[in-house]
C-alpha positions in Angstrom: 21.3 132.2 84.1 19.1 133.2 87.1 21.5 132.8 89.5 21.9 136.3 90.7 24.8 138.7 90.8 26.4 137.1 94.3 26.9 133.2 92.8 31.0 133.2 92.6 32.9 130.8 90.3 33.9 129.2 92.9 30.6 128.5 93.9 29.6 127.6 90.4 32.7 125.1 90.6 31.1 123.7 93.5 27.2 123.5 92.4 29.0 121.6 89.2 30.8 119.0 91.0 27.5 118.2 93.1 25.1 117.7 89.5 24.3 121.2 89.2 23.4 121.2 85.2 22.5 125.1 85.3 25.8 125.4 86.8 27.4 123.6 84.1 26.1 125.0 82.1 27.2 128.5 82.6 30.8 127.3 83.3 30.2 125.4 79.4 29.3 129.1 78.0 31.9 130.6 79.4 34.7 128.2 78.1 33.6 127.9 74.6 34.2 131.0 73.6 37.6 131.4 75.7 38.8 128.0 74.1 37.6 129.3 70.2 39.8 132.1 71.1 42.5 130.5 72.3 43.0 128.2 69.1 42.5 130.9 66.8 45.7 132.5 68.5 47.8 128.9 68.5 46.5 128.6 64.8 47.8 131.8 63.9 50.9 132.3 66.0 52.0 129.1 66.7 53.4 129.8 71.0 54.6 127.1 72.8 52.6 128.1 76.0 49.2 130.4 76.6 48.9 132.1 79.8 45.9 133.2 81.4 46.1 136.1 83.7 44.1 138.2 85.6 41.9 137.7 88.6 39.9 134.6 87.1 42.8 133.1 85.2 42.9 130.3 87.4 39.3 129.7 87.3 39.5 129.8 83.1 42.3 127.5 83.4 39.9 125.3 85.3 37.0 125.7 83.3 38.6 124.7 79.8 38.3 121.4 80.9 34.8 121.3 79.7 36.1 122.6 76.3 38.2 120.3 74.4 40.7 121.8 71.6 38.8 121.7 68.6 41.4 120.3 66.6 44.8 118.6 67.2 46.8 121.4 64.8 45.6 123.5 67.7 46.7 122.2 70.9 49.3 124.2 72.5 49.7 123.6 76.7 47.8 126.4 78.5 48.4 127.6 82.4 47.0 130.1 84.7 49.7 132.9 85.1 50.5 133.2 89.0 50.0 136.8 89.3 46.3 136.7 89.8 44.9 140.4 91.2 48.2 141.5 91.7 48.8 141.6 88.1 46.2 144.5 88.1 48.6 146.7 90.1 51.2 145.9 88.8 49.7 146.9 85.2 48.7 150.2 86.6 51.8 150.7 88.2 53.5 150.3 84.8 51.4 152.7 83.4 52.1 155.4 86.1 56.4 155.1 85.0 55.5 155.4 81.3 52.9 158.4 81.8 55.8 159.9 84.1 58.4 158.9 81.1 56.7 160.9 78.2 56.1 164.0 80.5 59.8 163.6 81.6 60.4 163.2 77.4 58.2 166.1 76.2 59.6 168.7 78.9 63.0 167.9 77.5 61.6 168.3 74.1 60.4 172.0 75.1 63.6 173.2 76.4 65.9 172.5 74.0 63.9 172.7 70.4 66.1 171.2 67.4 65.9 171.0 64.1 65.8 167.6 62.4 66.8 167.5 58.3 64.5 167.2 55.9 63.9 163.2 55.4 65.6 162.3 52.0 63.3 160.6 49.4 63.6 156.4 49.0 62.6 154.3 46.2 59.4 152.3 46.4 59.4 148.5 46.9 59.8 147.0 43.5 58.4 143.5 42.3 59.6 141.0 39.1 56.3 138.9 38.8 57.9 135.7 37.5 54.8 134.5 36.2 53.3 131.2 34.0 51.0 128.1 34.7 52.1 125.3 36.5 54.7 123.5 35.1 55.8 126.5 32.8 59.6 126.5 34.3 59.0 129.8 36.7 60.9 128.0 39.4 63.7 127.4 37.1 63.2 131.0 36.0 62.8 132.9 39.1 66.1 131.1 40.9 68.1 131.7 38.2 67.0 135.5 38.3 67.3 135.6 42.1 70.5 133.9 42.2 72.3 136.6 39.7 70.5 139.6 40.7 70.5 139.0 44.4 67.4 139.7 45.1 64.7 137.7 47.4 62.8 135.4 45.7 59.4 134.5 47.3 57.2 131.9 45.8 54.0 130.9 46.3 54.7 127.0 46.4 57.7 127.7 49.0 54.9 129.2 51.3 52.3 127.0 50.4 53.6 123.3 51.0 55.2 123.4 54.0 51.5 123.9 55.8 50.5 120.8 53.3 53.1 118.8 54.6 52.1 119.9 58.6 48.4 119.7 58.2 48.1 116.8 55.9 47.1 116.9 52.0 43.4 117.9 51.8 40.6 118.2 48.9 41.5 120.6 45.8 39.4 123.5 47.6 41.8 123.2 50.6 44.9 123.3 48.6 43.0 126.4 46.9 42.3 128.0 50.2 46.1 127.4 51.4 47.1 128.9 47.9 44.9 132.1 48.7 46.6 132.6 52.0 50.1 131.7 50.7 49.6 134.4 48.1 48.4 137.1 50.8 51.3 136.1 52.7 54.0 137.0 50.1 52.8 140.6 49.6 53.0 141.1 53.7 56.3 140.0 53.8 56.9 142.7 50.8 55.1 145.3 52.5 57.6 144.7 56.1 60.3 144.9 53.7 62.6 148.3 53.9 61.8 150.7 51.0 63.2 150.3 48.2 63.4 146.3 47.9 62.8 144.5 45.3 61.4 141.2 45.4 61.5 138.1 42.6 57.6 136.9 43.1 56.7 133.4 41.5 53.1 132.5 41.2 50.7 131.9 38.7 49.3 135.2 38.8 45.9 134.3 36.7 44.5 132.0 39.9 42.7 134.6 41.2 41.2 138.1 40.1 43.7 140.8 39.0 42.3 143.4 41.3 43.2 141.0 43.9 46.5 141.4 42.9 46.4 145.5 42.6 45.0 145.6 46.1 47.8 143.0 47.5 50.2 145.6 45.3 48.8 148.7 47.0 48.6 147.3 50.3 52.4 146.3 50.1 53.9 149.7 49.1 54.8 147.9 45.3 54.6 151.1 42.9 56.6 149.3 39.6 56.5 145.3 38.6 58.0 143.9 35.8 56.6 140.6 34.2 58.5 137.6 33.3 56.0 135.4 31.3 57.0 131.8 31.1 55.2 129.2 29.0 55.6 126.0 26.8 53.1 123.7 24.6 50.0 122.2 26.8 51.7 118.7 25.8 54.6 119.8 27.0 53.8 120.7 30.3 51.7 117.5 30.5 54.7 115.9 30.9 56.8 117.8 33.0 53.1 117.4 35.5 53.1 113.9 34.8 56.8 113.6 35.8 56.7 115.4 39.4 53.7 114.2 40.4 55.3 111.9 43.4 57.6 114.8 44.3 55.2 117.2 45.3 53.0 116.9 48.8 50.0 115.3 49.0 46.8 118.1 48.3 48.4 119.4 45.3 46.4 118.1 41.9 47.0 115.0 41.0 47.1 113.1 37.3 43.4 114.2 36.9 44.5 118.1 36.4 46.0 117.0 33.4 43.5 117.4 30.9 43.1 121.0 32.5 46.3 122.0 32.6 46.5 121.6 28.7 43.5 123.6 28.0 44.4 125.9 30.7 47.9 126.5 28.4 45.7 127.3 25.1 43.8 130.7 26.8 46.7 131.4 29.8 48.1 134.8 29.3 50.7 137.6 31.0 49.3 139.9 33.5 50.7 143.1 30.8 50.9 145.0 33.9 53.9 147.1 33.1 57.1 146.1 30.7 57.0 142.4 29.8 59.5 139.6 28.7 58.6 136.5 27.0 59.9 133.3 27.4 59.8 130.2 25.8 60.6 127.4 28.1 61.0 124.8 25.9 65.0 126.6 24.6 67.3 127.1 26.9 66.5 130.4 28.9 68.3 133.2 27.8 69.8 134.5 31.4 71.8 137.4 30.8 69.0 139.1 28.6 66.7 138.7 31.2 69.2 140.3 33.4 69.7 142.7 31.0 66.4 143.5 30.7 65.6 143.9 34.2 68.5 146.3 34.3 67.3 148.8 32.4 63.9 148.7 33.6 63.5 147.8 36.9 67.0 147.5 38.8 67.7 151.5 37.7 67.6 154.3 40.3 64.6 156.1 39.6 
């Protein structure tokens, strides 16, 4: 900004209060960037306080005046921590016990070697993709599997409207954004899950590209799914749409998806990735097959 390397933000603080605009104007490019960073943190973590530390916490404290939250889902109150330079020594004192910890650690290491078993082999995480357009009955599906098999059940809706309700209904592409993110959300709670789980996952599977899927698959440590494919007449799930349209939150599709949703039931088809179970929601679902079923092909120790 020209003001050479001795101008202190203190001194910046001061120009600005007396009409300085170049000094404003630095103190404005400093606190955009620190306030875009702060919101992307509340957005995604949700704290109920930010601290800033360090030598010029105070100062960035001061200077976010100048930079608004950019949203109201992202306030979140924000104070100086009161540590200031200390909080430098204190950091490097830290450091100096944990560098004196791990020498302590690996000097006890060398004098008395032992031998630690050979790890025993788990079983991959396992996945039943409980899958079917809306209205096709996987809720009623995938509850009554999780219920009698005990496993988790995560689905994509049970993610997804919660942050409708919060946020407030938006435009079809925002509900499609919020489904994307629901969806990447369900494999990374699968992938923190201890080896060897096995998940119920309801979703319609065919909203976005199947490598999509694979990757999400990969990426969550899923080696073996079995598909439960759910579907009924396009008339039929007109209706069953039609009927809980004023039970769902606003930004899901409203009567105008309709017309799609029929046509979307005349070319909609199961992923085939791995064994497969039909069912027709329109009878009365056949639990204990299902259960069966999943038995013998994905509930056995491998």
């Amino acid at each position: 900004a020209g003001l050479g390397p001795d101008v202190s933000v203190d001194q910046l603080f001061a120009r600005d209060a007396g009409g300085d605009p170049l000094a404003r104007g630095v103190l404005e490019a400093w606190a955009g960037p620190l306030r875009a960073a702060i919101d992307t943190t509340v957005a995604m973590f949700d704290p109920d306080l930010v601290l800033l530390g360090g030598g010029l916490g105070l100062a960035a404290h001061r200077a976010l005046a100048r930079a608004p939250a950019l949203a109201p889902w992202y306030q979140c109150p924000v104070e100086a921590a009161r540590l200031g330079d200390d909080a430098g020594v204190i950091g490097a004192g830290l450091q100096a016990l944990a560098a004196h910890a791990a020498a302590a650690q690996a000097a006890v290491a060398q004098a008395s070697p032992v031998s630690l078993p050979t790890a025993r082999a788990v079983p991959s995480r396992r996945a039943v993709l409980v899958n079917g357009i809306p209205a096709s009955g996987k809720s009623t599906v995938s509850r009554g599997i999780a219920e009698r098999m005990g496993w988790p059940l995560l689905a994509l809706d049970t993610i997804k409207n919660p942050f409708l309700e919060v946020l407030g209904g938006g435009d079809r592409e925002f509900n499609r954004t919020l489904g994307r993110a629901s969806y990447q959300a369900i494999w990374s709670v699968v992938g923190e899950a201890p080896a060897g789980s096995i998940f119920v996952v309801d979703a319609w599977f065919g909203f976005q590209p199947r490598q999509i899927l694979e990757d999400h698959l990969r990426s969550a440590g899923v080696e073996q799914t079995a598909e439960i494919w759910c579907h009924a007449p396009g008339e039929v799930l007109a209706e069953r749409y039609r009927a809980r349209l004023d039970q769902r939150p606003a930004g899901h599709p409203g009567a105008a998806y309709i017309p799609e949703l029929i046509e979307l039931a005349n070319r909609a088809e199961p992923l085939r990735r791995g064994p497969l179970f039909d069912v027709d929601t329109t009878k009365p679902i056949a639990f204990d097959a299902i259960t069966q079923w999943l038995q013998a092909t994905i509930a056995a120790d491998r």
